[in-house]
MIDREN-959992 format. One record per residue (C-alpha): x, y, z; residue number from 1; residue in one letter. Coordinates in nm, 3 decimals. Layout:
<rec><X>X</X><Y>Y</Y><Z>Z</Z><pos>NUM</pos><code>A</code></rec>
...
# end
This chain:
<rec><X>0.000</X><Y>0.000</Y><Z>0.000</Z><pos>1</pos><code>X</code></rec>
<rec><X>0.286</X><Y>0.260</Y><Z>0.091</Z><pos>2</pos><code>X</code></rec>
<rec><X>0.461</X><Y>0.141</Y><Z>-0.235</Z><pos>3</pos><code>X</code></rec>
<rec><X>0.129</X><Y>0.277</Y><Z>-0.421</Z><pos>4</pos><code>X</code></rec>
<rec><X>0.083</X><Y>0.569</Y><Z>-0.222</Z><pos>5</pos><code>X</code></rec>
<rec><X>0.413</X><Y>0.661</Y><Z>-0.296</Z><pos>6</pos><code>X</code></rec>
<rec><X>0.412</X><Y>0.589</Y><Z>-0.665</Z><pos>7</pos><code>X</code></rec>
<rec><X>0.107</X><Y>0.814</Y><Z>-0.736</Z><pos>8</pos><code>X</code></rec>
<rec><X>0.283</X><Y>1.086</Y><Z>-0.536</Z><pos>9</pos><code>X</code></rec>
<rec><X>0.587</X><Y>1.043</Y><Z>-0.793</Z><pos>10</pos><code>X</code></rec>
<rec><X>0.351</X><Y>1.036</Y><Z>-1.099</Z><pos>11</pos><code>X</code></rec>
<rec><X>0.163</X><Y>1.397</Y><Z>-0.928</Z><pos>12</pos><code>X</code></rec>
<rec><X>0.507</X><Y>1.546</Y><Z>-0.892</Z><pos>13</pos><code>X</code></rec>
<rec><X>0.648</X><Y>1.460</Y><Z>-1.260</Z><pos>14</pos><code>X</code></rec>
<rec><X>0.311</X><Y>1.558</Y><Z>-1.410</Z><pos>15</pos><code>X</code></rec>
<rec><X>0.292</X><Y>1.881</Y><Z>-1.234</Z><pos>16</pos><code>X</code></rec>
<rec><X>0.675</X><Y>1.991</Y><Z>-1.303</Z><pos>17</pos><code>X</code></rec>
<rec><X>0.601</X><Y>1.863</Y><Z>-1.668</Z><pos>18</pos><code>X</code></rec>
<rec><X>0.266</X><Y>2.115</Y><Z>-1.678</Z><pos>19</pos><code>X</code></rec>
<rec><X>0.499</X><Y>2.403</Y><Z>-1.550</Z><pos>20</pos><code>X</code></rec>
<rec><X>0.752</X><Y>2.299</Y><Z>-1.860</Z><pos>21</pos><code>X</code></rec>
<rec><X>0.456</X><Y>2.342</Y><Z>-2.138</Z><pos>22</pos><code>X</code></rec>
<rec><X>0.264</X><Y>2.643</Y><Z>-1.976</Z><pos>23</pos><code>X</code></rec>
<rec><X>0.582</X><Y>2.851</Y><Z>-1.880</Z><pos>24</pos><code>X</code></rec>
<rec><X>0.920</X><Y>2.691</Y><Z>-2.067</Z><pos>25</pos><code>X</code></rec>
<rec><X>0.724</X><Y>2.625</Y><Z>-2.427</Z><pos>26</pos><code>X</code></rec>
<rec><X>0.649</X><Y>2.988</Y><Z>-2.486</Z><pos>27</pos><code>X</code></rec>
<rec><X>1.016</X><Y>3.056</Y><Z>-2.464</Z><pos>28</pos><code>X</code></rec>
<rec><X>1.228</X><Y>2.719</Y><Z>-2.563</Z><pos>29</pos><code>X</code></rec>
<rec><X>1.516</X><Y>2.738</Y><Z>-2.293</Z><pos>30</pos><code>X</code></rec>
<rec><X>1.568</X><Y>2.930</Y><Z>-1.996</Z><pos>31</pos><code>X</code></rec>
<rec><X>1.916</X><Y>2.914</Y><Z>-1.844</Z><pos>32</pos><code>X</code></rec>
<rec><X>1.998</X><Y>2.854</Y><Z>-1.484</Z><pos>33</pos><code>X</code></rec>
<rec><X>2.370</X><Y>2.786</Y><Z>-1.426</Z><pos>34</pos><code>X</code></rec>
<rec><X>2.551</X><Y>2.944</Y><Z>-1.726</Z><pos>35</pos><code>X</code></rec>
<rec><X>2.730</X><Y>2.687</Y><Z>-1.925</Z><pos>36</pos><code>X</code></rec>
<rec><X>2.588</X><Y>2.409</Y><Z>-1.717</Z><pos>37</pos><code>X</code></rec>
<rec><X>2.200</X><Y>2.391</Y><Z>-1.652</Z><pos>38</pos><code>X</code></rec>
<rec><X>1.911</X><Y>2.504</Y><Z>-1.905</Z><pos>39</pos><code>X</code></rec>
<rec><X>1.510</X><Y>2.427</Y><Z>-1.868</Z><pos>40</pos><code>X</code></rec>
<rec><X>1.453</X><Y>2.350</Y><Z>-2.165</Z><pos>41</pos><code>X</code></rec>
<rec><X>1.084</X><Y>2.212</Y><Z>-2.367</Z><pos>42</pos><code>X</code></rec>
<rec><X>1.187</X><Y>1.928</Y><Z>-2.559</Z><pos>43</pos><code>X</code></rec>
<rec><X>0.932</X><Y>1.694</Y><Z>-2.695</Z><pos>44</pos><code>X</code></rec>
<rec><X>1.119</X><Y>1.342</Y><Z>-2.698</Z><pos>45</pos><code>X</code></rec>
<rec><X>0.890</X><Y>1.103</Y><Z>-2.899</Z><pos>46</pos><code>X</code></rec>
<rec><X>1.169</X><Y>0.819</Y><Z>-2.828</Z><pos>47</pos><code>X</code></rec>
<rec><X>1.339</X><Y>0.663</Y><Z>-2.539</Z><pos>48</pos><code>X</code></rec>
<rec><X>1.621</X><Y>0.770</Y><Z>-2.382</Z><pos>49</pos><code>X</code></rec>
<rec><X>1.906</X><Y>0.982</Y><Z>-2.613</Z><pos>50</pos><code>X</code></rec>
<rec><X>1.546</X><Y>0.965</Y><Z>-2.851</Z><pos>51</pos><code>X</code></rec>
<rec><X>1.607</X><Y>0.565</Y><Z>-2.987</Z><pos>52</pos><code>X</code></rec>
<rec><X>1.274</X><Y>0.422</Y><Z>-3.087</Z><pos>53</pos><code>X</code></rec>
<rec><X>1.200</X><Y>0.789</Y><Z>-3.218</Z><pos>54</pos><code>X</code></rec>
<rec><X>0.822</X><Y>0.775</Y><Z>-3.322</Z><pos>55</pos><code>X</code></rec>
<rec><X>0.757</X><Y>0.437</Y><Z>-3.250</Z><pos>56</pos><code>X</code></rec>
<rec><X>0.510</X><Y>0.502</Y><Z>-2.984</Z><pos>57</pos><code>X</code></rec>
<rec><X>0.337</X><Y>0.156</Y><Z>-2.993</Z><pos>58</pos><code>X</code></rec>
<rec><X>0.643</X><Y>0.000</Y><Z>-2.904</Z><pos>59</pos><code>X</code></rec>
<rec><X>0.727</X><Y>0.219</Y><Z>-2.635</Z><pos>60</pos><code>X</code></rec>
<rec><X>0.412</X><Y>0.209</Y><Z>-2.479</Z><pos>61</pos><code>X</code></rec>
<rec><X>0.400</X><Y>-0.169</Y><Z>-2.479</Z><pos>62</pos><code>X</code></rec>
<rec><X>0.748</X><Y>-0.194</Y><Z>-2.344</Z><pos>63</pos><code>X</code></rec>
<rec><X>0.649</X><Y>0.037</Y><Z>-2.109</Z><pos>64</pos><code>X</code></rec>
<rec><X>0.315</X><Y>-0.182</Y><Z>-1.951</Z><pos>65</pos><code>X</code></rec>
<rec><X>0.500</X><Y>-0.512</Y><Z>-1.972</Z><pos>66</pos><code>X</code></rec>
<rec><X>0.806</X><Y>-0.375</Y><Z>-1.803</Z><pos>67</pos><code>X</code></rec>
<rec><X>0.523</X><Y>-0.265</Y><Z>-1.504</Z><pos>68</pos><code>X</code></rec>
<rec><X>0.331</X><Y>-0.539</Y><Z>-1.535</Z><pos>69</pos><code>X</code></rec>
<rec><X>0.661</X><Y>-0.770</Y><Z>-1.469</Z><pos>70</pos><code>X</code></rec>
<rec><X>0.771</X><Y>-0.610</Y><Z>-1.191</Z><pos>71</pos><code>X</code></rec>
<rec><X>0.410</X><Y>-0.520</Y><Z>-1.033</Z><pos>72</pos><code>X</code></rec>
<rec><X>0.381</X><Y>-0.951</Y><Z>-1.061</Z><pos>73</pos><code>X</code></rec>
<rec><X>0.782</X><Y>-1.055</Y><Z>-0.990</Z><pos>74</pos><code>X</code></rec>
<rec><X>0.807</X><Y>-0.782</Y><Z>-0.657</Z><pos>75</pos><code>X</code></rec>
<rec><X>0.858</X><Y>-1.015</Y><Z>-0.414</Z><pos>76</pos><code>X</code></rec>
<rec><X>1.113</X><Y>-1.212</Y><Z>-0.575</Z><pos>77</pos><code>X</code></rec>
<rec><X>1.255</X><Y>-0.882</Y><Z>-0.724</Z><pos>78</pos><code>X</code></rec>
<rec><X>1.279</X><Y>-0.660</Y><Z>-0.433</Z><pos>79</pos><code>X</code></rec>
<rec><X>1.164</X><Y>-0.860</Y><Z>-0.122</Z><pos>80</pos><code>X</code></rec>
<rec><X>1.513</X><Y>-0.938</Y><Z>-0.002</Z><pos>81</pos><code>X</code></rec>
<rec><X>1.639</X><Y>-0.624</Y><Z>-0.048</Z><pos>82</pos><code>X</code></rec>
<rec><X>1.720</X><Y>-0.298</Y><Z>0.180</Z><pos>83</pos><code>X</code></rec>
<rec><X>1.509</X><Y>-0.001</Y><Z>0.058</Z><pos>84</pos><code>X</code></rec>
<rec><X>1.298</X><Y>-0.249</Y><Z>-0.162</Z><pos>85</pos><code>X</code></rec>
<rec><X>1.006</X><Y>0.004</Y><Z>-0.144</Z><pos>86</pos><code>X</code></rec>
<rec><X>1.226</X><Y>0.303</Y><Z>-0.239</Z><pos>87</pos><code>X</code></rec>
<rec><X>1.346</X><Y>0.146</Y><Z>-0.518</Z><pos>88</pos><code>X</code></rec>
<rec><X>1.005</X><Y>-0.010</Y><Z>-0.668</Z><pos>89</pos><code>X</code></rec>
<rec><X>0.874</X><Y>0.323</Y><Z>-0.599</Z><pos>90</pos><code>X</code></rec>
<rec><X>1.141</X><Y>0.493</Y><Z>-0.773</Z><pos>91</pos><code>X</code></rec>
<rec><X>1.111</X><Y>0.260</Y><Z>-1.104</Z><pos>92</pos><code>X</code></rec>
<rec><X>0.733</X><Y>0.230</Y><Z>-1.142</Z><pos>93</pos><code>X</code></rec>
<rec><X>0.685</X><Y>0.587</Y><Z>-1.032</Z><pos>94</pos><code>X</code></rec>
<rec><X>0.907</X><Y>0.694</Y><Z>-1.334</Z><pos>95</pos><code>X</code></rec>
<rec><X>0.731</X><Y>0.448</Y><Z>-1.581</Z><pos>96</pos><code>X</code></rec>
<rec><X>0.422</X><Y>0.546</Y><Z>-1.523</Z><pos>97</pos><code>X</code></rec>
<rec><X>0.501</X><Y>0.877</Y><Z>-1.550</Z><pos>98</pos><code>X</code></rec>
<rec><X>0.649</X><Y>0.908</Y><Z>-1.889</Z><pos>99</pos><code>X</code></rec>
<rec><X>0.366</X><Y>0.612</Y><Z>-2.010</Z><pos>100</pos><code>X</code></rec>
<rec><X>0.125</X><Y>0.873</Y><Z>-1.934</Z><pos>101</pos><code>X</code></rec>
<rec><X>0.258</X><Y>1.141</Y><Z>-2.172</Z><pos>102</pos><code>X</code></rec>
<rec><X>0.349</X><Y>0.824</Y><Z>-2.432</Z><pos>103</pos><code>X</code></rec>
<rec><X>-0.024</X><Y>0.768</Y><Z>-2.440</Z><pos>104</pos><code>X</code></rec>
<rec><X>-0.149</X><Y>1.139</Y><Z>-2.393</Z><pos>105</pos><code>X</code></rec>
<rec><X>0.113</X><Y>1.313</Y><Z>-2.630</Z><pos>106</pos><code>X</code></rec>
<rec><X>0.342</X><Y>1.066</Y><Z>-2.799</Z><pos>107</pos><code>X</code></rec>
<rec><X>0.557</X><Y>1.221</Y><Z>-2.713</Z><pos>108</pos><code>X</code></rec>
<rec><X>0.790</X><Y>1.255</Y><Z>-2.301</Z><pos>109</pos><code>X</code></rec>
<rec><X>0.829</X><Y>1.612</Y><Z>-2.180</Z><pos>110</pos><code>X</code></rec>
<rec><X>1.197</X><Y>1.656</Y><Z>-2.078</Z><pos>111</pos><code>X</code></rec>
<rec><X>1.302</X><Y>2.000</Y><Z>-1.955</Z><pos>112</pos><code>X</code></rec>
<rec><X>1.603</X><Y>1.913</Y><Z>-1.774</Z><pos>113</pos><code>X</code></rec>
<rec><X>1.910</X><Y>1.993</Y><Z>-2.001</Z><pos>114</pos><code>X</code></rec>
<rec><X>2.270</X><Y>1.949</Y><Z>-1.860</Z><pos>115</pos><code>X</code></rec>
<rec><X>2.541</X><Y>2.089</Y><Z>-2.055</Z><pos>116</pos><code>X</code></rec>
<rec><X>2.903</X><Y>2.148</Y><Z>-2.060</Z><pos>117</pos><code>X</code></rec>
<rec><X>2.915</X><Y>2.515</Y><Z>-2.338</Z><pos>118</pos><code>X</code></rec>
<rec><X>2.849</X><Y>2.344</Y><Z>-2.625</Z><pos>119</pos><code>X</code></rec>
<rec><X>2.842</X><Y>1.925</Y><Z>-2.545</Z><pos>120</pos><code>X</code></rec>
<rec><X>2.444</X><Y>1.823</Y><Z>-2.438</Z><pos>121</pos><code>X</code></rec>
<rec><X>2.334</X><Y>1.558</Y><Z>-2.234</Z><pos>122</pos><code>X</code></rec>
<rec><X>1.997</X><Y>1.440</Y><Z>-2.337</Z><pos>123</pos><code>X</code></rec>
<rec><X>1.693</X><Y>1.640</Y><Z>-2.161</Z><pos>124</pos><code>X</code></rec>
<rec><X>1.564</X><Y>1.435</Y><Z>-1.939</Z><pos>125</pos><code>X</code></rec>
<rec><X>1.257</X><Y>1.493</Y><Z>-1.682</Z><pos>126</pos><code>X</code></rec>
<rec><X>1.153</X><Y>1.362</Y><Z>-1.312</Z><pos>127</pos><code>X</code></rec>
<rec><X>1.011</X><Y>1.049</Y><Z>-1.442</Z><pos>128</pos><code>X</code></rec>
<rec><X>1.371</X><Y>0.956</Y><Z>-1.616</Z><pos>129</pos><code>X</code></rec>
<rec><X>1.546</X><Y>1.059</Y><Z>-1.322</Z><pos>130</pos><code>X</code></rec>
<rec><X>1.323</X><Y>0.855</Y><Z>-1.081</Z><pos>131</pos><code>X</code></rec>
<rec><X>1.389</X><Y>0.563</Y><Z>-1.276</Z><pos>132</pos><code>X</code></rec>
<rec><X>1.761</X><Y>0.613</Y><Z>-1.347</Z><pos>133</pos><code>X</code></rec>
<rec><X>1.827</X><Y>0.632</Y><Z>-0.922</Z><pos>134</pos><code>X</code></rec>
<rec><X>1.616</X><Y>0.322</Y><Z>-0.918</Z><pos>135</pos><code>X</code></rec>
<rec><X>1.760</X><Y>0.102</Y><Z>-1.109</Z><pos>136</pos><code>X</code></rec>
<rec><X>2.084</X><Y>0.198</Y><Z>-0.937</Z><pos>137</pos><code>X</code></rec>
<rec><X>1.944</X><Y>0.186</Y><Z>-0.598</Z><pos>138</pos><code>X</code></rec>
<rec><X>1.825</X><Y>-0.166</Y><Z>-0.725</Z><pos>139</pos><code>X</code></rec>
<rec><X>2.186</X><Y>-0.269</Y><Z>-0.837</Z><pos>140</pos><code>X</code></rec>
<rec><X>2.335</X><Y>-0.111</Y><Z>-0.561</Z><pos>141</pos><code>X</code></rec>
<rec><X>2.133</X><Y>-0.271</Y><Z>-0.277</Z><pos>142</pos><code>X</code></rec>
<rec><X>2.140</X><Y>-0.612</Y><Z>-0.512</Z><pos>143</pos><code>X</code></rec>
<rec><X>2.491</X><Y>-0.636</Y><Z>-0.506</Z><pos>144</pos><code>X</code></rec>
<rec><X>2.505</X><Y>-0.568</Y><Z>-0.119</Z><pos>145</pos><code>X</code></rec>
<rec><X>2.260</X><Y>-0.798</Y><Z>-0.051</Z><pos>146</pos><code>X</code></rec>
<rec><X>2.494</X><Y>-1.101</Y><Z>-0.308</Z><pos>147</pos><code>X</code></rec>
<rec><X>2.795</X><Y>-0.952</Y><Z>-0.072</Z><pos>148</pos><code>X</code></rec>
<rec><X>2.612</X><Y>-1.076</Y><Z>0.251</Z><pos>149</pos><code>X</code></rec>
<rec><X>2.528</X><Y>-1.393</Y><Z>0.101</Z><pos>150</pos><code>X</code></rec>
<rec><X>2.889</X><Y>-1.427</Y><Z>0.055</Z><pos>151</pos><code>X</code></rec>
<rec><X>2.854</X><Y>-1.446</Y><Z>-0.335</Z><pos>152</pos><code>X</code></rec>
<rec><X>3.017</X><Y>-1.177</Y><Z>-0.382</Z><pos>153</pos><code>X</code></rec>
<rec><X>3.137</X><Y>-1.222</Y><Z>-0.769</Z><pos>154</pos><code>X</code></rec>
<rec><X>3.459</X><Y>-1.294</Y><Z>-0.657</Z><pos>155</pos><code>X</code></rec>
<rec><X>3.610</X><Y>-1.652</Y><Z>-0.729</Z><pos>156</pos><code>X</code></rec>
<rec><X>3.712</X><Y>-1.794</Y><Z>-0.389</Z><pos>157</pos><code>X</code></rec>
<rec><X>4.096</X><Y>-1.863</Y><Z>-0.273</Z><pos>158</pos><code>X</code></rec>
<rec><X>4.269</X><Y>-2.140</Y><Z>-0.428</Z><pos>159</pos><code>X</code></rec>
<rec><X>4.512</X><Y>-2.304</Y><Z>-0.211</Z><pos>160</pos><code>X</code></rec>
<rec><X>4.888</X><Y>-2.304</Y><Z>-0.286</Z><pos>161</pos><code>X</code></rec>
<rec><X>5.050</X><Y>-2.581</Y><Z>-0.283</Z><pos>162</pos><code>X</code></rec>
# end
């Protein structure tokens, strides 16, 4: 229930800062912050991340439910055993449903965040991307402690010298 709760709040918050990017960054394109390092930016990304898939909504939008659906069904065996299991399901549905929602309403993902070194972009991204890019790391992160504990570390263990 907390996982849900949580989720929707996620989903309110990218919706809301993707509303301010069309009524108040659209009318003017880009709007820097940090000069030579942060822009809001409107960017209308019909694709997936760095814009592959451009245009192929259908795809994306399946991808999108299945991925959900799979880990809405797998959670326990996905997440259970791990610290911060409801951050991190939070974090990764929160962020799919989020930019599914525009997929299906625009077909298109607002992005407005745009990172930049002078001339060299990184891709736009928005709340939703974000939320799922720190939860799939939270999810390797805590993953990889929780293999560490079980003493599987990825390591091969000591050979003995004879």
């Amino acid at each position: 229930m907390r996982v849900a709760l949580f989720t929707a709040l996620l989903v309110v918050i990218d919706q809301a800062t993707k509303h301010l990017a069309v009524t108040r960054l659209k009318p003017h394109g880009s709007v820097p912050v940090i000069n030579g390092l942060f822009n809001l930016s409107y960017v209308e990304n019909s694709g997936a991340a760095w814009g592959m898939l451009a245009g192929r909504q259908y795809l994306l939008v399946s991808f999108s439910i299945v991925t959900l659906a799979f880990l809405v069904w797998r959670r326990r065996h996905l997440f259970e055993h791990l610290r911060l299991a409801p951050l991190t399901m939070t974090l990764i549905c929160g962020g799919i449903v989020g930019n599914l929602i525009d997929r299906i309403r625009h077909a298109y993902v607002i992005d407005f965040l745009d990172f930049h070194w002078h001339d060299a972009h990184f891709p736009a991204f928005n709340v939703a991307d974000a939320a799922i890019c720190c939860g799939v790391f939270l999810f390797m992160a805590t993953q990889w402690h929780h293999d560490l504990r079980k003493g599987g570390g990825g390591s091969p263990p000591p050979t003995e010298q004879q």
